[in-house]
N, C-alpha and C positions, 0 to 999 in steps of 0.2 A: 312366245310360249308354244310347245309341243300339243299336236291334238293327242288327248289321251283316252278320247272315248272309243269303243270299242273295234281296237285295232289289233293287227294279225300276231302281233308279240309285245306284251309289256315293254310301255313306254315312261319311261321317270320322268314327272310332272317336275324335278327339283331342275331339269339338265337335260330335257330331250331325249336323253338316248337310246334305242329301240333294244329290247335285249336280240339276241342272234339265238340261234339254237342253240348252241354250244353253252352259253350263258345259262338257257333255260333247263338243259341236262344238268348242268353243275352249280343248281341255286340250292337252296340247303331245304327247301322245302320242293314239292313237286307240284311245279308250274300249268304241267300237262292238264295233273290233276283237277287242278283249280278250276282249269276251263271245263271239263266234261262234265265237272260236279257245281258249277257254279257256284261255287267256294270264294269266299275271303280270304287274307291271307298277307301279314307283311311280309316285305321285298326289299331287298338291300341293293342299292343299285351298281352294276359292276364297274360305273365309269366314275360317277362321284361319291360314292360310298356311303350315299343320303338315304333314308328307309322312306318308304311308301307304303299304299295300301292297294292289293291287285283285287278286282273280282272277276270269276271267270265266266265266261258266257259260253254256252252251246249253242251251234246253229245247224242241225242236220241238212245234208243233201241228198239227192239220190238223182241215179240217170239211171233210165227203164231203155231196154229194146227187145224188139222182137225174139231173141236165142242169146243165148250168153254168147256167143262169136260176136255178135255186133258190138259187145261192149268193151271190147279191146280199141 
């Protein structure tokens, strides 16, 4: 069985299979969304065409330096 807890792209718990970007661009709802709103949300999965339930999680970062040149 696939770890499905929170990981970098939706993973179908029916079939393992990670979605890819491309996947996540062309899901009929907005995947992106889900994450930044930490939303619910079923999901059709593109390899075995099994439904699921996605929730999206947010996790901010940030990197600080001295001047903005540093941060290149």
């Amino acid at each position: 069985m696939a770890d499905t807890f929170q990981q970098r792209t939706p993973t179908c718990p029916h079939c393992g299979y990670a979605m890819d970007h491309d996947d996540m661009v062309n899901a009929p709802d907005d995947v992106f969304e889900a994450a930044v709103n930490e939303q619910r949300l079923p999901v059709t999965c593109p390899s075995c065409d099994a439904q699921y339930w996605l929730q999206g999680g947010y996790s901010p970062h940030y990197t600080t330096a001295f001047s903005e040149e540093e941060l290149s």
